[in-house]
C-alpha positions in Angstrom: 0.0 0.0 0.0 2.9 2.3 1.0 4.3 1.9 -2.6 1.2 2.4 -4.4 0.3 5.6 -2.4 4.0 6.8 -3.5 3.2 5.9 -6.8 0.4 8.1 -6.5 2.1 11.3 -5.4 4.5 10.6 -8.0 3.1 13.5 -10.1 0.3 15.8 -10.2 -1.2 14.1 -13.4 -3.5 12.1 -13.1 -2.4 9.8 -16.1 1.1 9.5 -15.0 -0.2 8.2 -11.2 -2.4 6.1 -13.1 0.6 4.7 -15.1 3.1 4.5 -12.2 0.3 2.5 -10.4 0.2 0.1 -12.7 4.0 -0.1 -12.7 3.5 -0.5 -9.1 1.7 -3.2 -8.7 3.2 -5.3 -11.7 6.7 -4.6 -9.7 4.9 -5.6 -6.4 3.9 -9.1 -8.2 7.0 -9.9 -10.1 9.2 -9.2 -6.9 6.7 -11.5 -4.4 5.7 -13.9 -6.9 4.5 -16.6 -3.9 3.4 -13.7 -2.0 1.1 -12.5 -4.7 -0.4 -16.0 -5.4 -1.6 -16.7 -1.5 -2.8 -13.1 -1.8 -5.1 -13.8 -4.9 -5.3 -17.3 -4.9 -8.8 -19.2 -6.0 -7.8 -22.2 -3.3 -8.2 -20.1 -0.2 -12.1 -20.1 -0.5 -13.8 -17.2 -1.2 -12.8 -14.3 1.2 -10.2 -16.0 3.5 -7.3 -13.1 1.7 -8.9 -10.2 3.3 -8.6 -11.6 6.7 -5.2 -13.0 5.8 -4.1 -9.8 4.4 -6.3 -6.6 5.5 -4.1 -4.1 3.4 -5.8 -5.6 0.2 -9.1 -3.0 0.2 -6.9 -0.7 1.0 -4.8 -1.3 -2.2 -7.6 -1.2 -4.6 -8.7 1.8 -2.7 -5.9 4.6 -3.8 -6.4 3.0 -7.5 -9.6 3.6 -7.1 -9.3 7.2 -5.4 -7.2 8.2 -8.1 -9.4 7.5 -11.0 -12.5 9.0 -9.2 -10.5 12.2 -8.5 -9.6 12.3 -12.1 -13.4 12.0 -13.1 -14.3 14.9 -10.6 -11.5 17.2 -11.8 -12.2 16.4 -15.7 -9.4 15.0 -16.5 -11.0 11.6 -17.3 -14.2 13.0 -19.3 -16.0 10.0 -18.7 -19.3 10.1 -16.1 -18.6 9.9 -12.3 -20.5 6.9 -12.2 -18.6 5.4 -14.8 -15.2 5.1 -12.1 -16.1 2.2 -10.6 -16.6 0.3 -13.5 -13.5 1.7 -15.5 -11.4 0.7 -12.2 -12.8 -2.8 -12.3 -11.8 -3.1 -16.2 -8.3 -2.1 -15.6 -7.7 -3.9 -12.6 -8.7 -7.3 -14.3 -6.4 -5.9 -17.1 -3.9 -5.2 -14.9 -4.3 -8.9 -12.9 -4.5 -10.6 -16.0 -1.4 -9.8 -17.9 0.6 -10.5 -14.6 -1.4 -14.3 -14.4 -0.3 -14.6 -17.8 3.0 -13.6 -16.5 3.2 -16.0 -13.7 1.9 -18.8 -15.6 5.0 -18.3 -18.2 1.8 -17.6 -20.8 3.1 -14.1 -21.6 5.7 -14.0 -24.3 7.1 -10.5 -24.6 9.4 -9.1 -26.9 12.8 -8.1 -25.7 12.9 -4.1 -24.4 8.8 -4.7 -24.5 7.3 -3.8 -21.3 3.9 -5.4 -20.2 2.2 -3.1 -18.8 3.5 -0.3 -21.2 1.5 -1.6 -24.1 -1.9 -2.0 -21.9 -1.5 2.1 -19.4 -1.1 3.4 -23.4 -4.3 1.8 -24.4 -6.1 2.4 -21.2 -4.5 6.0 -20.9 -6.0 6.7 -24.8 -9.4 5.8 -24.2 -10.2 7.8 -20.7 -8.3 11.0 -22.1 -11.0 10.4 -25.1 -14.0 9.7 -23.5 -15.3 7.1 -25.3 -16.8 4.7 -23.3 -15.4 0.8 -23.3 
């Protein structure tokens, strides 16, 4: 959590905290692969993490502040009801390319950075407005 909230004052815009929280979290998972998997695993049953690992909520929670802040100030020109879902969509983007990492499913081209092909897509359609 104490990453991600530095990843978050990391700049004023709203896209780049967006971006280095993305960074932040595929860091987080690559460095404590093990870690990551008792944290999100489908064997513990159902909501056994939370209690195993409280800071989760609070994780998702400056993702998710940051996006809604960035719908309030106009920066993303989407709806303010529209946050909550656009912060589920990039999450599972943002879950699922590091499964696909930690399966050995993701093949990436040398220099090619994960995440950098997804926060470009992602980062494209909020400044546009169009809604996914």
């Amino acid at each position: 959590t104490a990453r991600l909230r530095r990843a978050k004052r990391s700049s004023e815009d709203i896209f780049e905290q967006l971006t280095a929280i993305a960074y932040t979290y595929w860091d987080f998972a690559t460095e404590n692969r093990e870690l990551h998997r008792v944290m999100f695993g489908t064997g513990m049953g159902g909501a056994t993490y939370r209690r195993v690992f409280p800071s989760l909520p609070t994780s998702y929670r400056v993702y998710l502040e940051t996006l809604r802040r960035g719908s309030q100030s106009g920066a993303i020109p989407h709806n303010r009801t529209q946050y909550r879902a656009i912060a589920r969509t990039m999450w599972a983007w943002m879950f699922g390319v590091i499964t696909l990492e930690m399966t050995d499913m993701l093949r990436a081209a040398p220099g090619d950075h994960p995440i950098e092909e997804g926060i470009r897509l992602f980062i494209a359609l909020l400044r546009s407005g169009v809604l996914f």
